[in-house]
C-alpha positions as CSV (number, residue, x, y, z in Angstrom):
1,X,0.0,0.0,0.0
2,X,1.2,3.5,-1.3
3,X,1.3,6.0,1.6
4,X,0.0,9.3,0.8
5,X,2.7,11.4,1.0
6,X,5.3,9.5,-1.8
7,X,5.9,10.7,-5.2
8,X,7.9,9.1,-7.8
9,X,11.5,10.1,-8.1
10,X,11.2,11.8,-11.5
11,X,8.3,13.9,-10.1
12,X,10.6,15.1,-7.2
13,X,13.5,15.6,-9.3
14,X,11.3,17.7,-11.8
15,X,10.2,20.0,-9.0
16,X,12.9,20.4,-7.4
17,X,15.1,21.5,-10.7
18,X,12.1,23.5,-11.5
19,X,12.6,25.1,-7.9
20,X,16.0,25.8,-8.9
21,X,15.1,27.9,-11.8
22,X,17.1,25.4,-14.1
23,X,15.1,23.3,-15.6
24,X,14.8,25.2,-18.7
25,X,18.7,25.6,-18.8
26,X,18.3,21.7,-19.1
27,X,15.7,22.0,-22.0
28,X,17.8,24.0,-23.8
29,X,21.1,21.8,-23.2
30,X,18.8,19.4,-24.7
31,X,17.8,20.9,-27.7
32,X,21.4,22.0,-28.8
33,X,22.3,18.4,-28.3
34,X,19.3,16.4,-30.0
35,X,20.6,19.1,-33.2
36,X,22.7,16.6,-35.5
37,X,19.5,13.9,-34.7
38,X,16.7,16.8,-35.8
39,X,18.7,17.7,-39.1
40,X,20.5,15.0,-39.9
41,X,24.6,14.1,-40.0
42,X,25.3,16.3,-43.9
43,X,23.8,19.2,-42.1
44,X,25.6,18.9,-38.4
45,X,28.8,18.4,-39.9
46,X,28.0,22.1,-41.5
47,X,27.0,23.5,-38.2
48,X,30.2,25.6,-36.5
49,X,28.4,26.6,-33.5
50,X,24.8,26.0,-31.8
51,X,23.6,28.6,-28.7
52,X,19.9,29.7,-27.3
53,X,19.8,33.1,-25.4
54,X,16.6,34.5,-24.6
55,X,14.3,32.0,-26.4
56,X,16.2,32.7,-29.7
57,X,18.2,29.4,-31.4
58,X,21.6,30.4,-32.8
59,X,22.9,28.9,-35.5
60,X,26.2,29.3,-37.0
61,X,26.8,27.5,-40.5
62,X,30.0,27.2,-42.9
63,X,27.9,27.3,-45.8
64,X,25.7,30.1,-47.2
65,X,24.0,27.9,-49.2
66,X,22.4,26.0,-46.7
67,X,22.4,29.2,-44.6
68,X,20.0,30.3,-47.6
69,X,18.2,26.9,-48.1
70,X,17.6,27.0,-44.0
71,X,15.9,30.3,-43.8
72,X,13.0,29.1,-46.1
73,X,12.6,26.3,-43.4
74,X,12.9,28.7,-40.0
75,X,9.7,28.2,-38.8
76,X,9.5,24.4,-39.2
77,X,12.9,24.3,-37.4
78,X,11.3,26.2,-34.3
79,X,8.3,24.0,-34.6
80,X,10.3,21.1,-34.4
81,X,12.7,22.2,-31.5
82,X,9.4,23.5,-29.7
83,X,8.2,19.8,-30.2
84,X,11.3,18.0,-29.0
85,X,11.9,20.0,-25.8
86,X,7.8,19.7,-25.4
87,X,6.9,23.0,-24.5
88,X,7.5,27.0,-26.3
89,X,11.0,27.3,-25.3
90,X,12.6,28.8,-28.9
91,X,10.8,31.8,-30.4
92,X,12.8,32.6,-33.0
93,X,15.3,30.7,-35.3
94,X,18.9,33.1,-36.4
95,X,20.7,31.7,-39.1
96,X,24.5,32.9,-39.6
């Protein structure tokens, strides 16, 4: 028999990073890490640097070209991130 007062140890690590104020540092860690599994290996290997600040996802690319062929694809890129991290962290994509 369960008493009352237990909670599973995911539920009490949750709220206590959420306590912290950190959880959505951990989201975000996340997101920059699941990056080569959301676009694939030809586009990670093009990727020089990955950072959020503010709700914004920072990308920095070596190619222009897909720099170019990205920006049609912005919003499907935040949708995506938004749907891996499963809640409205990133509010705006920045290609560079």
């Amino acid at each position: 028999m369960r008493k009352s007062n237990t909670q599973k140890i995911g539920e009490v690590i949750s709220d206590y990073l959420r306590e912290l104020r950190i959880d959505s540092k951990m989201a975000e860690t996340r997101l920059i890490n699941s990056w080569p599994t959301l676009v694939g290996p030809t586009i990670a290997r093009q990727t020089e640097k990955i950072y959020i600040r503010k709700g914004i996802f920072y990308v920095h690319l070596k190619s222009p070209v897909l720099r170019n062929e990205l920006s049609y694809m912005k919003t499907r890129i935040m949708e995506v991130l938004n749907e891996q991290a499963g809640e409205k962290i990133i509010t705006k994509v920045v290609l560079r």
